[in-house]
N, C-alpha and C positions, 0 to 999 in steps of 0.2 A: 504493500500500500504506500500511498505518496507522503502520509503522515512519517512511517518508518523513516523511511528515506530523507524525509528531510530533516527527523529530528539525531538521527545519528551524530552529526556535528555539532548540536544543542548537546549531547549527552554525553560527548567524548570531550568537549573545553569548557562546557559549564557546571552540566547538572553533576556528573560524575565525581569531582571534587569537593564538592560540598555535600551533598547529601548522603554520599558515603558513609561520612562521618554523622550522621544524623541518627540518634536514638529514637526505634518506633518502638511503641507502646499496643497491649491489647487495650477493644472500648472501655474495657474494665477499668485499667489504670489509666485513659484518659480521663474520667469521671472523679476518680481518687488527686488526679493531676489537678483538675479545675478544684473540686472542692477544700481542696489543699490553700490552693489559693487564699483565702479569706479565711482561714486558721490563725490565730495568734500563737506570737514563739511559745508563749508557756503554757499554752494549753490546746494543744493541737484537737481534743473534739468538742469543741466549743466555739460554734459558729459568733463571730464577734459583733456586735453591731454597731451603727454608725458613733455610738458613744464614746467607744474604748477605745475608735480610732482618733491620732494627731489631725489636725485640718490639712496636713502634708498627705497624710497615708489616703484621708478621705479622695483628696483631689488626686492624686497618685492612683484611685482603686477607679475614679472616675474616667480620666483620659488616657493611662494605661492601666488597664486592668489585669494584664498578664503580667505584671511587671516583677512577681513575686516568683514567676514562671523561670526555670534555665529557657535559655535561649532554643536548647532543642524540646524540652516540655514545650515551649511555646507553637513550634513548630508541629508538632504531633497533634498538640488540640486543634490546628487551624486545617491540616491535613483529611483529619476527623470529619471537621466541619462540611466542608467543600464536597468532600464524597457524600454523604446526608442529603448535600444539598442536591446532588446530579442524582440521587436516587428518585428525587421527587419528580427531577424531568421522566425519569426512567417509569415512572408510576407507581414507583415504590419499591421495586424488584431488582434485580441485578443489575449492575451496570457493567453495557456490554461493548462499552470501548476501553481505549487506555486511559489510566489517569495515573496521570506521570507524578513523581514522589516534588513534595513543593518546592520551588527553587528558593533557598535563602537571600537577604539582603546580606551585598557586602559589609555593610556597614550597619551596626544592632544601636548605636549609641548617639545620640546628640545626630541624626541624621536627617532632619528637616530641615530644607533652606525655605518654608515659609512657616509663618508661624505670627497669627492675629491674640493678640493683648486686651483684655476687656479695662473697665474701667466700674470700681461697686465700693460698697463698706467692706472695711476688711475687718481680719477676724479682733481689732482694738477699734471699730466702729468709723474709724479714717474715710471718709468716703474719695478721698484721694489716692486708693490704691490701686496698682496695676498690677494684673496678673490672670486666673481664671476664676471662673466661677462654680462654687458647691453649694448646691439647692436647686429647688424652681419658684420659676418668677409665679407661678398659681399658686402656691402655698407660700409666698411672701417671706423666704426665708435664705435670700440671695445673700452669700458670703464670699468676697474675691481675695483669692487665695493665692501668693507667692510661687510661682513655677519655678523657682530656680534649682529645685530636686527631682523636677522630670526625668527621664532618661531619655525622652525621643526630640529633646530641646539643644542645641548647641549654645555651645557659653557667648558666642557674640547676641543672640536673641535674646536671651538673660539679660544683661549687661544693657542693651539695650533699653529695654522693657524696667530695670532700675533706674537707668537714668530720666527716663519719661517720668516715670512716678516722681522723680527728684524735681524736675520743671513743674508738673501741678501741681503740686504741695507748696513750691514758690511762689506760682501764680495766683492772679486778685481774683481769676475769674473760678467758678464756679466747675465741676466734673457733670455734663448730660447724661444721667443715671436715667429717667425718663422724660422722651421730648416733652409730654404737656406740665414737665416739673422743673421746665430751665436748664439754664445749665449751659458750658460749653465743649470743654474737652472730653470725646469719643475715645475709642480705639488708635490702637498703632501698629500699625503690621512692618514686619522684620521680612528683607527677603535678603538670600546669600546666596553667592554662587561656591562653586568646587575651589576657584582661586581665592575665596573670600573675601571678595569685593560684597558691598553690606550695601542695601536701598529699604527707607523707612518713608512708612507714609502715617501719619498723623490724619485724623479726620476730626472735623473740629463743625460743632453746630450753633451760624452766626447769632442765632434768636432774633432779639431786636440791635443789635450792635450796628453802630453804622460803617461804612467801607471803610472810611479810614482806624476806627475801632479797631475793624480786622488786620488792615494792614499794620497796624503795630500790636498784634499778637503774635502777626507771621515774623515780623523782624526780631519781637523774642525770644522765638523760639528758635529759628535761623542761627541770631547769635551766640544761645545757649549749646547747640550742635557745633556749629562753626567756631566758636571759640571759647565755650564757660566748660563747665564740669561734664556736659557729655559731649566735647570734643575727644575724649577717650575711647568714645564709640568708632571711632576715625572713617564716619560713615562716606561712602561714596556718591551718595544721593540722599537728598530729602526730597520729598513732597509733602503737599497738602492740600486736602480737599473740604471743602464746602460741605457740610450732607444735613439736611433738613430729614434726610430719607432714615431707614435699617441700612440700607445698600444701596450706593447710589453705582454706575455706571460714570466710563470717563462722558459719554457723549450727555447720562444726565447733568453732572457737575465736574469739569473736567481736572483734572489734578494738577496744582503749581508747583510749579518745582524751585524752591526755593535756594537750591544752590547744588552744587554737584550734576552728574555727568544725567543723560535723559534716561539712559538703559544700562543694563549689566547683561554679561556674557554669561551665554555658559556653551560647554562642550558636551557632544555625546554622540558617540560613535563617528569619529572624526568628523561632525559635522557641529557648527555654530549658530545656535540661536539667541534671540535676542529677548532679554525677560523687561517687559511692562510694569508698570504699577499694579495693573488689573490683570497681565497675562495669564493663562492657566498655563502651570507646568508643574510636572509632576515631583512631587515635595519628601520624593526622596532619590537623588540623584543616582546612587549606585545603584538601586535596586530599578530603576527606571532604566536603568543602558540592559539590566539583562530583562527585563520586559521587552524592550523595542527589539533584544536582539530574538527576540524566540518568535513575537508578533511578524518580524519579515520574514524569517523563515519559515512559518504557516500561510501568510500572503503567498510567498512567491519562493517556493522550496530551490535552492541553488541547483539542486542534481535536476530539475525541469530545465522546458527552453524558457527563456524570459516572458512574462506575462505582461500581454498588450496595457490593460489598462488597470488600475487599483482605483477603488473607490472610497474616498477616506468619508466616512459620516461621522458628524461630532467631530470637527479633526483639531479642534482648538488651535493652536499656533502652531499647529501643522508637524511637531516633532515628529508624532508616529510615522506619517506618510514618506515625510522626508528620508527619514534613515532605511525606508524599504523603498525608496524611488529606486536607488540604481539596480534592480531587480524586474522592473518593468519601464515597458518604453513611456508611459505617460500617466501622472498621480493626479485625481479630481478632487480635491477636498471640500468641503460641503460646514459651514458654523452661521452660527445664529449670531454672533457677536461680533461684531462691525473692527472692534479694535484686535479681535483676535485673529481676525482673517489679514488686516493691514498686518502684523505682527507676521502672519504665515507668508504673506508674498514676498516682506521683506527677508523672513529665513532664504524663502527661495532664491533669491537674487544674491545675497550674500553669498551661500553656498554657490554660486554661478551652474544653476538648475534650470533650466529654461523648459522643462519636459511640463510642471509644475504647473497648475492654477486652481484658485481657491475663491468659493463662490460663498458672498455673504445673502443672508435668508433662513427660512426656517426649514428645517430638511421636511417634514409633510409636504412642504409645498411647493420646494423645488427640487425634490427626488422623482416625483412619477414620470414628469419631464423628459429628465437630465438622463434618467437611466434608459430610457430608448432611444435617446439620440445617440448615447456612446454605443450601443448594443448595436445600431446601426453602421457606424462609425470603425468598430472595433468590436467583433463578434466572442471575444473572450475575455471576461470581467473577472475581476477577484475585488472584494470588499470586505473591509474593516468597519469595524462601530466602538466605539470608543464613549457611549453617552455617560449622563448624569445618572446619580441613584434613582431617579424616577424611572429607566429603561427611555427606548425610542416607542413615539407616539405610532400610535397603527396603524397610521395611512405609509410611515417609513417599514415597517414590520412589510405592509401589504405591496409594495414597488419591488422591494428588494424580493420577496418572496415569488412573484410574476412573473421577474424578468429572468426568462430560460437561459439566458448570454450568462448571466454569474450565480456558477459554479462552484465557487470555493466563496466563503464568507467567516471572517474571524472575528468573533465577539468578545470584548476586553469588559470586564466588569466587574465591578468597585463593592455591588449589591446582589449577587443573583439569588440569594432567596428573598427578595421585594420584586420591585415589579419588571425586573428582569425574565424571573421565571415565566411571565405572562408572555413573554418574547420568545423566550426560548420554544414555548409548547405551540405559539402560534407560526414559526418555522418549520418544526418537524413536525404536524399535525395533518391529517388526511385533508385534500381537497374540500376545502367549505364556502360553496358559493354563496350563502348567508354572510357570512364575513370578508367577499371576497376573496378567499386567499385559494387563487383556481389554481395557480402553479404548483409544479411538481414540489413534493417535501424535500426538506434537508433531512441529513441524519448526522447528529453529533459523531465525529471522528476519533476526538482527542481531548481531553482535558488536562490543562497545566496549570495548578494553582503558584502566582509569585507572590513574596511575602516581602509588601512596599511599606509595613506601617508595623515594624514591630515592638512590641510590649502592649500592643494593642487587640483587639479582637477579629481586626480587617485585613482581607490581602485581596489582590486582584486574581480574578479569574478566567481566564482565557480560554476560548471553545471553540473548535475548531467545525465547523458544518461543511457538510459537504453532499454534492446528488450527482 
């Protein structure tokens, strides 16, 4: 089969040295594993509750919660997980393709180069603190919590994220806890490349302040970066944005950049992309190069001849597509997000790609199109999907399942027991002219779970379809 075949050089320079060394477990002591978890050292059968833990262990148990896990325990329950989850496509019953042993992150520790900072009372009532948060805002019992003990946080995003807190605490103005309750200083997001080049963006809510008000908030904070106590941060960019909103967009409020370079680099698989304020990229770099490198080799298997066209859905700034272009003659990437496609043309042009282009809109709406004009065009398709935890909407499910031209299709997923699974079954699912979906079925080939987030409970799941 062409899965074999292509994954042989996956298994012989990546999987092979790492997972080797991997201890698997029966279900039995994966369950003993988890529940281990949340045992206290002195009293190992005494499940603990949120009392007995520090506000560290709470928010440690909150954003990793394996984090008590060895690094291969962690690996095991996530292993666990994933096969669970390809059972339920399976309808409960065997599963009767391969599912490859998970591929680890190179890097376990401080391995996020993004990483957003809230802004709450902390646990001495400061409403000046930065850090995360433990509670929910429905039971009114919001406490923000010091990350500086995370394990999936690098010390520049600490560091960071202390010195913020050090500027509001100086500031006259006021911390926006909730908009209808005032207030101005938001969030700050950290983003870092592989050379450690460092970009933060401050997001700041004007209320009634007038323009020049703002303008000399931004100059003190600017100065406070640029030359007070978090010039130690030795940041390469600042921004700042305006946000009346939860989440604004550059095109709703666009971001200033108050001193330093407009972008940061990064490397991946000899190729250079460029990270935005707002770009999506995936936020953990090492484990994202052996993602893309296993994803092209499902696109477009090296031992085949070159595939005409790839279709990148969801392609965000276009990483994925990119580093699996030189495997087919021409990459069509498809994003809803206006600044993430300029971000994608520009990777392409840098990298000196001309095969490349990348179509801003909603894929429902311009996939049904798109996909029979290339089918036309170039009678052998291969596609990638790459969406959000919500899965692709069903008018995309329903194009890509119709059109006979593509053949091979690789689904990258962040969620698949949410509403991925609803994708996954309406793929392989018999002909249903009620739903539309007249074309012939896929049938899962291969499943490779990569582990992008660990100490946490999430990894990406990669699935290989094929008819």
């Amino acid at each position: 089969m062409a899965y074999w075949r292509s994954f042989i050089l996956i298994r012989r320079t990546i999987v092979r040295p790492w997972w080797a060394t991997c201890l698997f477990y029966s279900s039995k002591d994966t369950i003993a594993v988890v529940q281990a978890t949340f045992r206290p050292v002195k009293n190992r059968h005494k499940r603990p509750t949120q009392a007995d833990l520090s506000w560290e262990d709470r928010l440690a148990s909150v954003v990793t919660p394996l984090w008590r896990l060895t690094y291969d325990e962690q690996l095991e329950v996530k292993q666990k997980h994933q096969e669970k989850v390809l059972e339920q496509l399976c309808g409960g019953g065997k599963i009767p393709f391969p599912v490859l042993p998970i591929l680890p992150s190179p890097v376990r520790d401080g391995y996020r180069n993004k990483s957003t900072f809230s802004i709450n009372r902390g646990v001495d009532g400061n409403p000046k603190t930065v850090g995360f948060y433990v509670g929910k805002w429905k039971d009114r019992n919001i406490v923000c919590v010091n990350g500086d003990h995370l394990p999936n946080m690098p010390e520049k995003h600490k560091q960071v994220a202390r010195c913020y807190q050090e500027f509001i605490r100086r500031s006259s103005l006021e911390p926006c806890l909730l908009f209808h309750e005032g207030g101005h200083w938001r969030e700050v997001t950290v983003r870092t490349n592989a050379a450690g080049h460092t970009m933060a963006v401050v997001y700041f809510h004007p209320q009634g302040l007038t323009r020049d008000e703002v303008v000399a908030q931004k100059e003190e904070l600017a100065e406070f970066f640029a030359c007070g106590a978090g010039s130690a941060c030795e940041l390469d960019s600042l921004y700042f944005q305006e946000s009346a909103m939860t989440r604004c967009t550059h095109e709703d409020s666009p971001y200033q950049l108050l001193f330093g370079q407009t972008h940061i680099y990064e490397q991946m698989l000899d190729f250079s992309f460029r990270i935005s304020p707002d770009a999506f990229f995936q936020v953990n770099h090492s484990a994202a190069t052996v993602l893309y490198s296993a994803v092209r080799d499902l696109c477009a298997p090296s031992t085949e001849d070159t595939y005409g066209t790839l279709l990148d859905v969801c392609c965000g700034t276009g990483a994925m597509g990119i580093t699996a272009s030189p495997r087919v003659r021409r990459l069509i990437g498809v994003e809803l997000i206006e600044q993430a496609v300029e971000d994608a043309r520009h990777n392409a042009a840098l990298n000196k790609l001309d095969k490349c282009e990348f179509i801003a809109g909603k894929a429902e709406v311009v996939l049904p199109g798109l996909v029979s004009q290339l089918a036309s065009e170039d009678g052998r398709l291969a596609a990638v999907v790459n969406p959000a935890r919500a899965g692709l909407h069903h008018r995309v499910i329903r194009a890509l399942r119709n059109q006979p031209a593509i053949r091979r299709l690789v689904y990258v997923s962040c969620k698949p027991d949410g509403q991925a699974m609803r994708n996954f079954t309406e793929l392989c699912c018999a002909p249903d002219p009620e739903r539309k979906l007249t074309g012939d079925a896929f049938s899962p080939s291969l499943a490779l779970p990569v582990d992008m987030f660990p100490h946490t409970e999430h990894c990406e799941l990669v699935i290989l379809f094929e008819r």
